[in-house]
ZANU-876127 format. One line per 2 residues: their letters; for each residue x, y, z of C-alpha. Coordinates in Angstrom, 3 decimals, decimal comma. Layout:
N
A	X:Y:Z ~ ...
***
This chain:
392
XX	0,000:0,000:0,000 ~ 1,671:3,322:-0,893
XX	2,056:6,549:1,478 ~ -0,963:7,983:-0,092
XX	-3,196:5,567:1,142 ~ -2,146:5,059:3,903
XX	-2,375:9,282:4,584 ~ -6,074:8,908:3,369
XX	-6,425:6,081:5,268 ~ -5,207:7,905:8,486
XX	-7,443:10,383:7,509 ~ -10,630:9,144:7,625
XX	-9,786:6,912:10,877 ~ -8,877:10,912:12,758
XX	-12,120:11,799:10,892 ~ -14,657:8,809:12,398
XX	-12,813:9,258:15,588 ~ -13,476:13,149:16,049
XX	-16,936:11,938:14,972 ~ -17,680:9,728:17,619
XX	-15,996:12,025:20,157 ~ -18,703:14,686:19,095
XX	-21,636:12,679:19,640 ~ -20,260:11,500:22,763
XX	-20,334:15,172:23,765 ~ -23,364:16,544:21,962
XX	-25,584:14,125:23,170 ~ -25,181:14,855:26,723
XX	-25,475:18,809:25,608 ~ -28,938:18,252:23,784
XX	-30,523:16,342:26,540 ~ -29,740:18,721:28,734
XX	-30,505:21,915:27,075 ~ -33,962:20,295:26,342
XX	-35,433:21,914:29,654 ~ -34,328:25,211:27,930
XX	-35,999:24,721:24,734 ~ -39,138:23,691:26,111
XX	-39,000:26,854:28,370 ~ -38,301:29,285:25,100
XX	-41,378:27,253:23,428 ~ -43,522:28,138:26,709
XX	-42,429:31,430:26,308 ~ -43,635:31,297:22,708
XX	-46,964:29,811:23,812 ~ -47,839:32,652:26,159
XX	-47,200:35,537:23,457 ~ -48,356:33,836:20,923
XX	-52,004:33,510:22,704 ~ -51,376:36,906:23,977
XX	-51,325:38,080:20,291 ~ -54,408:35,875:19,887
XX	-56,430:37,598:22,411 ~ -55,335:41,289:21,379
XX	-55,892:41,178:17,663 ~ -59,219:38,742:17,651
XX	-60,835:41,425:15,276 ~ -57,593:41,886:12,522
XX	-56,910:38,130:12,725 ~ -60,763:37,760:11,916
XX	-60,768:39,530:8,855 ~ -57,275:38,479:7,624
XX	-58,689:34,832:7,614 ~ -62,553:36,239:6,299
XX	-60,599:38,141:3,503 ~ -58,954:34,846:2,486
XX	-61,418:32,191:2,947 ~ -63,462:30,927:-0,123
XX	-66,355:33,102:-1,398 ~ -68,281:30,020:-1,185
XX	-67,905:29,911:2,952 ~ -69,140:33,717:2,519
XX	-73,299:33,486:1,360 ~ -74,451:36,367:3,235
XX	-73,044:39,655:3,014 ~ -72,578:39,435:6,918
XX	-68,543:39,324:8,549 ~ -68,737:35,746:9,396
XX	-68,723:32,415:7,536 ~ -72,184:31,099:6,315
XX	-74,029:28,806:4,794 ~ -76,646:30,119:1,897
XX	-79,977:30,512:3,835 ~ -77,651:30,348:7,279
XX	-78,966:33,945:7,142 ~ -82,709:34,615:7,431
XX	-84,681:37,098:4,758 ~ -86,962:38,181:7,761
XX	-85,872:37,636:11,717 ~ -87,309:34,689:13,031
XX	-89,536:34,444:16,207 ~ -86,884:32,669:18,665
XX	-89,604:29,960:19,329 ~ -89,359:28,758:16,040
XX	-86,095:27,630:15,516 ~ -86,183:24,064:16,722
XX	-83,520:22,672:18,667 ~ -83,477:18,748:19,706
XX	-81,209:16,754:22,151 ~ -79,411:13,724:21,819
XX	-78,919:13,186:25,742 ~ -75,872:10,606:25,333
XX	-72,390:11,617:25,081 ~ -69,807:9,707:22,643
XX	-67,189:8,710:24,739 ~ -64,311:10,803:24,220
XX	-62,120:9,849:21,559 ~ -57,891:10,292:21,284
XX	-56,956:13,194:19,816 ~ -55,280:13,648:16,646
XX	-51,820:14,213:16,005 ~ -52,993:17,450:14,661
XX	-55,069:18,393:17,450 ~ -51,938:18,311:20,133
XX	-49,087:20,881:20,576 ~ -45,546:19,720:20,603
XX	-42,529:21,312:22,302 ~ -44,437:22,350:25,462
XX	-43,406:19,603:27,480 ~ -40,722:17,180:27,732
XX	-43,543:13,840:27,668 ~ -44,554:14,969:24,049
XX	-47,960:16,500:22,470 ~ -50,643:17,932:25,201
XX	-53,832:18,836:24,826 ~ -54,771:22,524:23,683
XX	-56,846:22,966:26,850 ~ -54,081:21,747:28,854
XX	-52,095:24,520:27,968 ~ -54,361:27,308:28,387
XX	-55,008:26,152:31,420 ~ -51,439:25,105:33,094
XX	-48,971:27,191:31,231 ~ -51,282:29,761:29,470
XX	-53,146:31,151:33,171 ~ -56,715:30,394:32,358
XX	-56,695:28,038:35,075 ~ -60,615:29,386:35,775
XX	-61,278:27,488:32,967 ~ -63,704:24,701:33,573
XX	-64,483:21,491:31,817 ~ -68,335:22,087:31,927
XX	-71,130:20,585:30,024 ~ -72,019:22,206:27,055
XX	-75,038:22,234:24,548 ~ -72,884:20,556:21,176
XX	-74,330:21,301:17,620 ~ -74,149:18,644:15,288
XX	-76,139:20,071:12,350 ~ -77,737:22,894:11,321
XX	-80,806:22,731:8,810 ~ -82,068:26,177:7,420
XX	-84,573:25,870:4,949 ~ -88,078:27,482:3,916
XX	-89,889:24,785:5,533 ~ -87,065:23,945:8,676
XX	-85,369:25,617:10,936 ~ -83,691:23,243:13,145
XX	-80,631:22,748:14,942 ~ -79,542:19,783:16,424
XX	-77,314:19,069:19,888 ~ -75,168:16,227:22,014
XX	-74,037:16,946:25,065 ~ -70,422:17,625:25,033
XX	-67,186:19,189:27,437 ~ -65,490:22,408:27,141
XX	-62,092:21,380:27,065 ~ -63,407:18,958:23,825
XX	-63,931:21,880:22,210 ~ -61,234:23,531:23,198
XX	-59,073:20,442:21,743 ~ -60,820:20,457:18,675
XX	-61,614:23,574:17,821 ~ -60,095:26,496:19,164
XX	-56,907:25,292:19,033 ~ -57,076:25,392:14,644
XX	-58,018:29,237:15,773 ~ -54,857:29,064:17,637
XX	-52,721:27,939:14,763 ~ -54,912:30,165:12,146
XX	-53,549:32,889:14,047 ~ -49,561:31,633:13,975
XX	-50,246:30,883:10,235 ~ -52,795:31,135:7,789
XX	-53,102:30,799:3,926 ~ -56,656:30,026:1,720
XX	-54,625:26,679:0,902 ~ -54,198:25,663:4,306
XX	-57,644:26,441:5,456 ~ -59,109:24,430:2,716
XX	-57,131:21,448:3,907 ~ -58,575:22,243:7,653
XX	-61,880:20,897:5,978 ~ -65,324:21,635:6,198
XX	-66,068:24,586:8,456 ~ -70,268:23,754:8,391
XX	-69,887:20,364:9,263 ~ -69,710:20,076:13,011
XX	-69,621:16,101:13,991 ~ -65,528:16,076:13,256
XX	-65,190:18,389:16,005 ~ -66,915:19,179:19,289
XX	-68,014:22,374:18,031 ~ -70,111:24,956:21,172
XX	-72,982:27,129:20,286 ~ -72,516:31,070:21,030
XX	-75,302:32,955:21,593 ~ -74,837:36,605:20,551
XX	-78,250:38,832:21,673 ~ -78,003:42,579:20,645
XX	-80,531:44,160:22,858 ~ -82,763:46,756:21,637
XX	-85,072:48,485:24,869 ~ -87,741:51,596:24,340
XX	-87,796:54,357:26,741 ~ -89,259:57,523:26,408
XX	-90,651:56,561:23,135 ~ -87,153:56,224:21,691
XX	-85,141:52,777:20,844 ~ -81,848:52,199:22,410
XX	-79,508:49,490:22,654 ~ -77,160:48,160:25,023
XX	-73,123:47,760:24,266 ~ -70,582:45,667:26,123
XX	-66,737:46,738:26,564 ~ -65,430:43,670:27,545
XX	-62,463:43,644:29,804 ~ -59,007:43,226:29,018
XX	-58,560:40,344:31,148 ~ -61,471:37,469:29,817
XX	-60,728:35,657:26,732 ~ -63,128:36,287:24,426
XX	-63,106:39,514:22,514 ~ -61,055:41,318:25,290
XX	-61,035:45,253:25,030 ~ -63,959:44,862:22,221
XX	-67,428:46,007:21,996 ~ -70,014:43,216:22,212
XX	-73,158:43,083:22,853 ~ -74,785:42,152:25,148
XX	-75,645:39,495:26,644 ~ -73,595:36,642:25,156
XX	-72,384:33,552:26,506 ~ -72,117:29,565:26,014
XX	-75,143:27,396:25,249 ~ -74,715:25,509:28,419
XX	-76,791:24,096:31,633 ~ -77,154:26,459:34,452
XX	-75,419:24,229:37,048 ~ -73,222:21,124:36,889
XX	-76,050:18,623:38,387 ~ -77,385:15,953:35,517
XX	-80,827:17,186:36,070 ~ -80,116:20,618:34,670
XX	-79,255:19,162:31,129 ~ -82,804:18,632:30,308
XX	-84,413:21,177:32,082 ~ -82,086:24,184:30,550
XX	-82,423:23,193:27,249 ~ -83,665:26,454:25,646
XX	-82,463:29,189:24,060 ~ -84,520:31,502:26,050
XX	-83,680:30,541:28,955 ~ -79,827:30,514:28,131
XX	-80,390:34,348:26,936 ~ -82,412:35,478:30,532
XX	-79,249:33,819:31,948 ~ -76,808:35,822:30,372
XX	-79,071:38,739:31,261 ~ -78,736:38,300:35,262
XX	-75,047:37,311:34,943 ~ -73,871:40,605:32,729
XX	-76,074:42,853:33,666 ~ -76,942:41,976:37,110
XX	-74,003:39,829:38,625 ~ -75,935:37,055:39,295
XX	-73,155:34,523:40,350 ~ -75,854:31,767:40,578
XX	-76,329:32,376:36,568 ~ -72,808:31,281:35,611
XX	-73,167:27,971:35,136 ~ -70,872:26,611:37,662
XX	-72,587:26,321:40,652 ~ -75,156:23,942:42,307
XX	-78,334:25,837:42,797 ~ -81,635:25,693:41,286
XX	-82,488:28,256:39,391 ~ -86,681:28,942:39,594
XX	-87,589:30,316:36,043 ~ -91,004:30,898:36,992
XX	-90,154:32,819:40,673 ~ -87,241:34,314:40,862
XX	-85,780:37,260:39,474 ~ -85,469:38,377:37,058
XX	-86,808:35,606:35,349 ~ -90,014:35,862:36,665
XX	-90,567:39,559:35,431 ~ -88,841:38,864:32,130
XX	-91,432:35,638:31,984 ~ -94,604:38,247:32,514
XX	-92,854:40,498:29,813 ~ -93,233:38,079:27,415
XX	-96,658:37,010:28,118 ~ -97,767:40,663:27,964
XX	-96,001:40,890:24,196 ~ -93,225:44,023:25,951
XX	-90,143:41,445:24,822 ~ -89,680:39,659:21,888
XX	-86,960:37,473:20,745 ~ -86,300:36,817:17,469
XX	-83,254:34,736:15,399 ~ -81,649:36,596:12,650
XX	-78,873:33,492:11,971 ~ -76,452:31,404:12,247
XX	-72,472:32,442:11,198 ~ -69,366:31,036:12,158
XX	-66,216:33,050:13,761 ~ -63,717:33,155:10,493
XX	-61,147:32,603:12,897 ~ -61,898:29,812:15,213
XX	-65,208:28,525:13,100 ~ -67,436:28,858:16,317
XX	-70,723:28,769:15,488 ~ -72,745:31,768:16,812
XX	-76,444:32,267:17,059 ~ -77,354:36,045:15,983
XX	-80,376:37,059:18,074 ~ -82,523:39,943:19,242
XX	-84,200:41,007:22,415 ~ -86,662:43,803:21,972
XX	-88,590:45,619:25,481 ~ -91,285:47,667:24,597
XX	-93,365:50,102:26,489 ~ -90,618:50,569:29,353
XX	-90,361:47,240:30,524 ~ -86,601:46,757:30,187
XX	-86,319:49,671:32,715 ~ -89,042:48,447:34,950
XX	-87,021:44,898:35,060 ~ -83,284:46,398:35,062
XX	-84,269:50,148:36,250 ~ -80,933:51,590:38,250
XX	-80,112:47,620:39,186 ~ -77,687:47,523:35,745
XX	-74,329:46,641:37,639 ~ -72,169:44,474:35,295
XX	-69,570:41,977:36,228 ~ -65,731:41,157:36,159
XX	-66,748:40,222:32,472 ~ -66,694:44,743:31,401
XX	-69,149:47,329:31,379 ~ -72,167:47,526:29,807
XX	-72,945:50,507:28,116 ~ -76,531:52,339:28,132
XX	-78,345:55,086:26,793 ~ -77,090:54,590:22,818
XX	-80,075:55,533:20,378 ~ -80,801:52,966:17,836
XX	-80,373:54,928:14,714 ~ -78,207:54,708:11,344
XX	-74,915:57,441:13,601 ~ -74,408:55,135:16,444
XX	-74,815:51,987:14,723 ~ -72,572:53,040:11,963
XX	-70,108:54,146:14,660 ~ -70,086:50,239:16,206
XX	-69,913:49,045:12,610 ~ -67,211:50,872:11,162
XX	-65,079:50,293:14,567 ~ -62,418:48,502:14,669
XX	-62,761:47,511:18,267 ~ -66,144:46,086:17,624
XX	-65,942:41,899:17,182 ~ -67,404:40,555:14,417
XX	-70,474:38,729:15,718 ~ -71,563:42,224:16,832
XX	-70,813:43,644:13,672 ~ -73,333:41,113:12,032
XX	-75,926:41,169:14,603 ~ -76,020:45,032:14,387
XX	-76,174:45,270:10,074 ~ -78,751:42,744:10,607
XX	-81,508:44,703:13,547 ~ -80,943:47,970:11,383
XX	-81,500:46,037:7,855 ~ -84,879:44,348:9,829
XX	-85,768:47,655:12,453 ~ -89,288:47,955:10,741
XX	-89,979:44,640:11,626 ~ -88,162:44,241:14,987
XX	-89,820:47,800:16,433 ~ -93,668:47,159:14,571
***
């Protein structure tokens, strides 16, 4: 063998050496700078969902701007369905909702559905880290009201519901919002699926009511700025009141019994307008509809024809694809001030704003605000597109 080969040979021996030396060292250095990297990704996490919470409204329209015109029937800033939006607002009554009291047992989530890099095991749950590493630990794992389908037709108006968990929906759902807001394309949302078909995902019914009260002979309506600190459109103008379609209290006999839209909307009525901690859906007590206040009064309202509710829809939040009932409540002839009078106090949820005349300024003002969430936005083109029939 000449000197040449023996050089090369030399070589590549110093080479595979050096090699092996660096593994032995690296290998000890990754493992132990995983810690770190998990800690950065944390990090990431928390500003990420920061950035989530601050910019709901521009990361909204960035993904309604690029979503298919097909997902877009209805003129209103959410997703929808052709007839998802109704010609004329619909007595609340009449939309037909029907239970399917069993829950499917829960099922493993996908790879898709878990976040990696957030702790050294491997994938966890989206709920899991809002809740341990994200500081929404007062998030619950209630029972909510699931949609399955949605059937809007001339002859039906129906919406159909299993009984389902937060955090499910969380896992399923608002964590594609999550990564929407990290990155988003047309192409990629396409490949997220069908945003109308809710059995893939635990999907949970909103329920947005823009209330519209007479006093003095004049219409008003009622705002919410939301605080800073809760997680759905914080620092935004809502209305008001809004919340999950959920029981009232976590016993098995309040599945059944608060099964109605109505009585989810008085609900939200005591909680954000009058504090009612009993209303929040997290407690243990009774709640007498036909007794207490202010369910009784708002009960005798509605007999007397002073409050109407009516439906004007069904859209979906561009973002997150939460499906969100648009509704109505109208008080006539002074009632919502004999009910609320000087009683309106609010809770940690923001402040509810009063006194705002229904007409084309102040509407326009909410509409053309870019502080004012989307669901709003719809529910309030919709009452001043409908006000003749809403205030007849």
């Amino acid at each position: 063998m000449d000197t040449g080969a023996l050089v090369t040979i030399a070589g590549l021996g110093a080479t595979l050496v050096a090699m092996v030396a660096a593994v032995v060292v690296i290998t000890p250095s990754r493992r132990s700078s995983r810690p770190a990297v998990v800690a950065t990704n944390v990090a990431t996490f928390k500003q990420r969902s920061r950035t989530l919470r601050d910019h709901q409204t521009s990361l909204n329209i960035k993904v309604l701007d690029i979503s298919p015109p097909s997902w877009r029937a209805s003129g209103v800033p959410l997703l929808t369905r052709a007839g998802w939006i109704f010609d004329q607002p619909v007595p609340l009554d009449d939309v037909h909702i029907c239970l399917n009291s069993e829950q499917r047992p829960r099922q493993a989530l996908s790879k898709r559905e878990l976040l990696y890099g957030l702790d050294l095991s491997g994938g966890i749950s989206y709920s899991q880290a809002v809740t341990e590493l994200a500081g929404m630990s007062h998030f619950t794992n209630g029972i909510i009201y699931r949609p399955i389908k949605a059937e809007f037709t001339n002859t039906v108006t129906q919406i159909d519901f299993e009984i389902g968990n937060y955090f499910d929906y969380l896992d399923t759902g608002e964590i594609f919002g999550y990564k929407r807001s990290c990155s988003v394309s047309s192409r990629s949302l396409r490949k997220d699926g069908d945003p109308f078909e809710f059995e893939s995902r635990t999907a949970s019914l909103g329920i947005l009511t823009l209330t519209i009260y007479e006093t003095g002979g004049v219409a008003r309506f009622l705002i919410h700025k939301r605080a800073a600190s809760v997680v759905v459109a914080p620092g935004l103008f809502h209305v008001v009141p809004a919340g999950e379609f959920a029981p009232s209290d976590i016993s098995l006999a309040a599945i059944e019994r608060d099964f109605s839209l109505r009585r989810n909307i008085e609900r939200e009525f005591a909680e954000e307008l009058l504090g009612d901690i009993d209303a929040q859906g997290s407690g243990g007590k009774f709640l007498d509809y036909d007794n207490e206040p202010p369910y009784r009064e708002l009960g005798a309202a509605v007999s007397a024809g002073e409050l109407k509710y009516y439906a004007l829809g069904l859209g979906l939040d561009p973002l997150t694809w939460k499906p969100e009932l648009l509704t109505v409540a109208v008080f006539r002839h002074g009632s919502f001030d004999r009910i609320f009078g000087g009683g309106i106090v609010g809770n940690f949820e923001g402040t509810v704003i009063t006194g705002s005349q229904f007409d084309c300024n102040q509407v326009d003002n909410y509409l053309n605000s870019a502080n004012t969430r989307l669901g709003t936005k719809a529910c309030l083109q919709l009452a001043w597109k409908h006000r003749g029939t809403l205030l007849s």
